[in-house]
Structures are given as C-alpha cells and as structure tokens.
Biopython code that builds the backbone (N, CA, C, O; Angstrom):
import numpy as np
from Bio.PDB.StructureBuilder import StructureBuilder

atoms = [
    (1, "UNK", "N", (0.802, -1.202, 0.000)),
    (1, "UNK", "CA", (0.000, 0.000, 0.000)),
    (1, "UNK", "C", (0.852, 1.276, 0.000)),
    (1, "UNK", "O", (0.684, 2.248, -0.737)),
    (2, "UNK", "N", (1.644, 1.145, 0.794)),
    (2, "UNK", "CA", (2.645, 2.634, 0.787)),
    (2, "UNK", "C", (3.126, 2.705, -0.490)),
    (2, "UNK", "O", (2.963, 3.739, -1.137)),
    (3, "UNK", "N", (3.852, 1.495, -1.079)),
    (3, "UNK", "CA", (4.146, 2.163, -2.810)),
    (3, "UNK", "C", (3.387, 2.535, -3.191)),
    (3, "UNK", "O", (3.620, 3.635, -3.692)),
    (4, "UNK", "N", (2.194, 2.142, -3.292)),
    (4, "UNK", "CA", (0.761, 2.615, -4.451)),
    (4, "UNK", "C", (0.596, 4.020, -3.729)),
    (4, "UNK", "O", (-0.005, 4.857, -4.401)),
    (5, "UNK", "N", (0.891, 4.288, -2.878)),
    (5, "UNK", "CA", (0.486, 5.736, -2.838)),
    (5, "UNK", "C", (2.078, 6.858, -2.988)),
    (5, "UNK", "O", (2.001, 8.036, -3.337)),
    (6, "UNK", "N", (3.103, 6.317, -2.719)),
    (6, "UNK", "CA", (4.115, 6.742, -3.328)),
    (6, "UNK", "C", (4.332, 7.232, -4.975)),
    (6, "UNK", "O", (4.841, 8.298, -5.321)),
    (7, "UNK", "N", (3.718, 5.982, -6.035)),
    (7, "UNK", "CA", (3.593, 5.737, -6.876)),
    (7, "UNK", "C", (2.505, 7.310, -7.306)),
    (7, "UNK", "O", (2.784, 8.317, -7.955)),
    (8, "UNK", "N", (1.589, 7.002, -6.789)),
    (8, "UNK", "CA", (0.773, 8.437, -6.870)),
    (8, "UNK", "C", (0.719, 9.630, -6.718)),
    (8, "UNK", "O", (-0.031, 10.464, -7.224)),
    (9, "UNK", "N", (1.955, 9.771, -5.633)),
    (9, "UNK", "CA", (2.114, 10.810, -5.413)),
    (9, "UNK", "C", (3.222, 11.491, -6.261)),
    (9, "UNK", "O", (3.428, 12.700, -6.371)),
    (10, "UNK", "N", (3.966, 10.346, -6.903)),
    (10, "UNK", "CA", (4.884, 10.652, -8.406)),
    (10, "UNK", "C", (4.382, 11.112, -8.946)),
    (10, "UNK", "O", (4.764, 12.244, -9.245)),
    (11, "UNK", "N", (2.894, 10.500, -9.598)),
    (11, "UNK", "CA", (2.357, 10.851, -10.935)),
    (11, "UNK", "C", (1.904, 12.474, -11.067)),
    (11, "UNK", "O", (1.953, 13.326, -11.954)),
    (12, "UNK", "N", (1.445, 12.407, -9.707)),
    (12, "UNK", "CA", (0.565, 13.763, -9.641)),
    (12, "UNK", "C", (1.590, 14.820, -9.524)),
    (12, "UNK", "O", (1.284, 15.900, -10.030)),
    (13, "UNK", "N", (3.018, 14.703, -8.825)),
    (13, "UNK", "CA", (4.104, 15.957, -9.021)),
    (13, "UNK", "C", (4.450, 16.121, -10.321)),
    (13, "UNK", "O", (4.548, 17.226, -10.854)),
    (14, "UNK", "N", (4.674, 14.906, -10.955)),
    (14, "UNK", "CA", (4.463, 14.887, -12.447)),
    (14, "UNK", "C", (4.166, 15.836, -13.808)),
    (14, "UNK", "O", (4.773, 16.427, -14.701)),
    (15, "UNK", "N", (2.504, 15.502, -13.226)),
    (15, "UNK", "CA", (1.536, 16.270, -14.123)),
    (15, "UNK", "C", (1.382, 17.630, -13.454)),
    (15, "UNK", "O", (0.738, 18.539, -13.977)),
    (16, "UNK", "N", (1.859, 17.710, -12.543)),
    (16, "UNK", "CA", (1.430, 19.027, -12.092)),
    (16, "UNK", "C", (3.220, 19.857, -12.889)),
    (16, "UNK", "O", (3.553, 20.889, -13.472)),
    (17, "UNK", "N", (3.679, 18.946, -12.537)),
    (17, "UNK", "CA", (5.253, 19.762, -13.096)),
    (17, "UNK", "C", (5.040, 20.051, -15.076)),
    (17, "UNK", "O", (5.583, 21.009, -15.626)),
    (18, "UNK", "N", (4.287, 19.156, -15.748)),
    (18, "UNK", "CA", (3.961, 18.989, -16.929)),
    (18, "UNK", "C", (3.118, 20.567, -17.232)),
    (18, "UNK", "O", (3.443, 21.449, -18.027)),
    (19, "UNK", "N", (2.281, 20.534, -16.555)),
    (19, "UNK", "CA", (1.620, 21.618, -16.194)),
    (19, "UNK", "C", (1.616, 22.989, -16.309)),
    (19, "UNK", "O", (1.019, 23.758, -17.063)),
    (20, "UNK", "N", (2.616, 23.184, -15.163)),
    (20, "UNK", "CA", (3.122, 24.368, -14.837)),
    (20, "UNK", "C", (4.397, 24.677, -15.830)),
    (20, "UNK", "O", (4.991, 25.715, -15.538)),
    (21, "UNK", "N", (4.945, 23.902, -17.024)),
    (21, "UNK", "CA", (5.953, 24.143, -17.902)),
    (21, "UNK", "C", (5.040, 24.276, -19.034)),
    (21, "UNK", "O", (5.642, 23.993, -20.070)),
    (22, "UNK", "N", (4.116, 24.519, -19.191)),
    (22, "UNK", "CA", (3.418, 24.034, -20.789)),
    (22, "UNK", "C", (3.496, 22.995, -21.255)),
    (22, "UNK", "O", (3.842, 23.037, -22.436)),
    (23, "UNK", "N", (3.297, 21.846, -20.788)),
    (23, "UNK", "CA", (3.784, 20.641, -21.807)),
    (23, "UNK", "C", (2.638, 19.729, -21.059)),
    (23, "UNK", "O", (2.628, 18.498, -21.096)),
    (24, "UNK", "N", (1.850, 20.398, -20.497)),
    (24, "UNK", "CA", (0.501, 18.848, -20.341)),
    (24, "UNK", "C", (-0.080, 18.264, -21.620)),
    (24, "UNK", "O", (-0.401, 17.129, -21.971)),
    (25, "UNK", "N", (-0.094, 19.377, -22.142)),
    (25, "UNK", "CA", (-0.839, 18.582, -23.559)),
    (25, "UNK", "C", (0.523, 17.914, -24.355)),
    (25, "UNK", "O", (1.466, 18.705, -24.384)),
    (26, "UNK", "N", (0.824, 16.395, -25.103)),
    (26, "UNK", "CA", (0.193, 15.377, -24.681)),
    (26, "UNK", "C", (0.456, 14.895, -23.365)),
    (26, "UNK", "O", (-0.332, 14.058, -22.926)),
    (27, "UNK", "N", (1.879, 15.439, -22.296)),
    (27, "UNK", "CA", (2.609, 14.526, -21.393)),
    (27, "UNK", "C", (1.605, 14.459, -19.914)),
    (27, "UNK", "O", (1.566, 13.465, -19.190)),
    (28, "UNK", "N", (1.034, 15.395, -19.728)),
    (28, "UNK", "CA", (-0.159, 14.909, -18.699)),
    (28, "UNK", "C", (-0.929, 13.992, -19.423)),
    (28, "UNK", "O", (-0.360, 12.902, -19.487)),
    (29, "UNK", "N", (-1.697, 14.017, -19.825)),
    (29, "UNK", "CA", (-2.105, 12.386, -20.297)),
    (29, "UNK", "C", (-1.457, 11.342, -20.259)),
    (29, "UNK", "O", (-1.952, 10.491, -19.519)),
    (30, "UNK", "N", (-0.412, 11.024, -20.835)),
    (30, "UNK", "CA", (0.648, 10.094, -21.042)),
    (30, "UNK", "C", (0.775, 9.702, -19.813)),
    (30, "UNK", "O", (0.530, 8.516, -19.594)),
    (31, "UNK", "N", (1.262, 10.725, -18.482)),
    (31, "UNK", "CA", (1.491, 10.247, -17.385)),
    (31, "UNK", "C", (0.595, 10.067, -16.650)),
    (31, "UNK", "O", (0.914, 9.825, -15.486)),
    (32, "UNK", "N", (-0.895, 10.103, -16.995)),
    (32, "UNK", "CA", (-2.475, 10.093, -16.288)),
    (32, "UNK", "C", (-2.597, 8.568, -16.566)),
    (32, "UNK", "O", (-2.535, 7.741, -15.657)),
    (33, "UNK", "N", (-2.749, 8.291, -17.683)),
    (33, "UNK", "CA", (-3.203, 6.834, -18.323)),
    (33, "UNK", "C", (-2.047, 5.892, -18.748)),
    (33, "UNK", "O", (-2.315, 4.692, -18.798)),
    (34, "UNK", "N", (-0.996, 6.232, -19.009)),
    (34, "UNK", "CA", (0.104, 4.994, -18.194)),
    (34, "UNK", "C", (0.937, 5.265, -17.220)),
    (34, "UNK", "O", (1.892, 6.024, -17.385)),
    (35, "UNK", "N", (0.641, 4.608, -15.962)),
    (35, "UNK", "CA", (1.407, 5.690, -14.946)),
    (35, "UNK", "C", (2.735, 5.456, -14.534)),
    (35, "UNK", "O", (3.457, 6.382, -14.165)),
    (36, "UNK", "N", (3.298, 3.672, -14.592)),
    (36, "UNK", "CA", (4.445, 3.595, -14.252)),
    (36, "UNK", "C", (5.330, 4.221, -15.664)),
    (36, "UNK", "O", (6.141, 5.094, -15.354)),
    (37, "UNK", "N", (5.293, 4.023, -16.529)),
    (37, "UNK", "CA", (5.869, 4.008, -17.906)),
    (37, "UNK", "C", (6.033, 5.507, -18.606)),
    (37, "UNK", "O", (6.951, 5.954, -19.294)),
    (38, "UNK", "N", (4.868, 6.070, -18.191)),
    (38, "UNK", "CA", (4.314, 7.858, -18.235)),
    (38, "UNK", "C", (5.205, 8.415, -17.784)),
    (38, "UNK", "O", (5.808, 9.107, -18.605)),
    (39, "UNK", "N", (5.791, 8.432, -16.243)),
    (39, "UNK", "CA", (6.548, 9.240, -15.815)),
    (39, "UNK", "C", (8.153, 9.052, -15.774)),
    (39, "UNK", "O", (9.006, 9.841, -15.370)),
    (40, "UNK", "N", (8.331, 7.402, -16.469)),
    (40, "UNK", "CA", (9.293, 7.298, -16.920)),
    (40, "UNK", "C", (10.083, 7.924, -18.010)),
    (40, "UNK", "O", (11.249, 8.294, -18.153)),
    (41, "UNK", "N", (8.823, 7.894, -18.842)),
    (41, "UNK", "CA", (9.535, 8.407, -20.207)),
    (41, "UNK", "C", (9.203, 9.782, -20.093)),
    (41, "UNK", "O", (9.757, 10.261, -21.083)),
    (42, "UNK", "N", (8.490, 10.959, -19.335)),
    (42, "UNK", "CA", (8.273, 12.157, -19.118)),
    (42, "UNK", "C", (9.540, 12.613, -18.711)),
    (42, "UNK", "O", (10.171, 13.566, -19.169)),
    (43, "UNK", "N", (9.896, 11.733, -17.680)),
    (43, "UNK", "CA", (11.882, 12.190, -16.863)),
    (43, "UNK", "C", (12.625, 11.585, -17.534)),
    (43, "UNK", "O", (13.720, 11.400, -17.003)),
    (44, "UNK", "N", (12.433, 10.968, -19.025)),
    (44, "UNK", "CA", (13.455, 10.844, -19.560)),
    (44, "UNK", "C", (13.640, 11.492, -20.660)),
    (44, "UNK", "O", (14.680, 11.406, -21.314)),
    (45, "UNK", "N", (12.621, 12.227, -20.984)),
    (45, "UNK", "CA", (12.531, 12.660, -22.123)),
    (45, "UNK", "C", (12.954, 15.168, -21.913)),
    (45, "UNK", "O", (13.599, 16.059, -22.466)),
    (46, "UNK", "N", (11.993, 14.953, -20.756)),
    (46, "UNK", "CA", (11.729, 16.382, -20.498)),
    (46, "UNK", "C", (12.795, 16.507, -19.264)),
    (46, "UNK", "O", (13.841, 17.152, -19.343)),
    (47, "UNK", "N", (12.455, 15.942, -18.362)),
    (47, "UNK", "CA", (13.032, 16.384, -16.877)),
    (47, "UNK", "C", (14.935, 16.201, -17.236)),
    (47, "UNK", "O", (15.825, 17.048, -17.160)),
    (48, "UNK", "N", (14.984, 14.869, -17.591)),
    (48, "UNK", "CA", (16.298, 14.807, -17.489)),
    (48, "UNK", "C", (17.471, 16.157, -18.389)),
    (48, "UNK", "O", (18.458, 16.754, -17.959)),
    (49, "UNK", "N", (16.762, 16.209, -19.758)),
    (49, "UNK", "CA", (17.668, 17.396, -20.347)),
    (49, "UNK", "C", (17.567, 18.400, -19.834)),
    (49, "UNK", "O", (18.663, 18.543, -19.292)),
    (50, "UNK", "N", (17.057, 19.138, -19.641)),
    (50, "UNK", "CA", (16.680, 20.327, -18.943)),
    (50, "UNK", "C", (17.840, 20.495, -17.506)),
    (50, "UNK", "O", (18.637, 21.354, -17.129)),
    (51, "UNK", "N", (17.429, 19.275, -17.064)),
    (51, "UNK", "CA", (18.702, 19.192, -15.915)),
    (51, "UNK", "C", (20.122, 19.192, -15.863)),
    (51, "UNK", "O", (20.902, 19.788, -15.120)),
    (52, "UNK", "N", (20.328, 18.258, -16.974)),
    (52, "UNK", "CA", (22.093, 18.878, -17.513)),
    (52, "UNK", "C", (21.967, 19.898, -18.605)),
    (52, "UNK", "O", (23.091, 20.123, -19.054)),
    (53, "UNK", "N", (21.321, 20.391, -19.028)),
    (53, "UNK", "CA", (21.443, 21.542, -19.249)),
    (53, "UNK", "C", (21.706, 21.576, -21.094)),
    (53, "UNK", "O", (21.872, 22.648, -21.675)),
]
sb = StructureBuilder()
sb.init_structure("model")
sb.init_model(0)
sb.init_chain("A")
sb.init_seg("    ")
for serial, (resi, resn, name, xyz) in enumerate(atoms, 1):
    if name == "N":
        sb.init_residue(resn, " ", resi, " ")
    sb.init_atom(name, np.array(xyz, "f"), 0.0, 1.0, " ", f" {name:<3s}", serial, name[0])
structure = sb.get_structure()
C-alpha cells in the first residue's frame, strides 16, 4: 500500500510539473493513463535534459 500511494504521489508531481511548464498537452495524459511508464519516459525525455542543461 505505501508504494501505491508513493507511486501516486509521483504521478501527480508529475503532471502538475507537466503543467506548470506548458507541456501537459500530450505529457499529462501520457502520465495520467500509463502511470508507471508515463513518468518514466516524461523524466526521460523532459526532466532529465533540462537538468544537464
């Protein structure tokens, strides 16, 4: 039970981070309706470059 809500509480910093950058449309969805896989490829795609720069 604690992962599943761990897990949730990923998704939703997530989409809220998707959000607040302009990029919900498609990646909030993506990370709404597949959720382990969604926020995988969201931080691998968005989060991670951005971070090294």
């Amino acid at each position: 039970m604690p992962i599943a809500l761990l897990a949730l509480c990923l998704n939703v910093a997530l989409a809220v981070h998707a959000a607040k950058t302009g990029r919900f449309s498609p990646w909030g969805w993506i990370i709404i309706l597949l959720p382990p896989l969604g926020g995988i490829a969201y931080v691998l795609v968005e989060v991670l470059p951005d971070l090294l720069g």
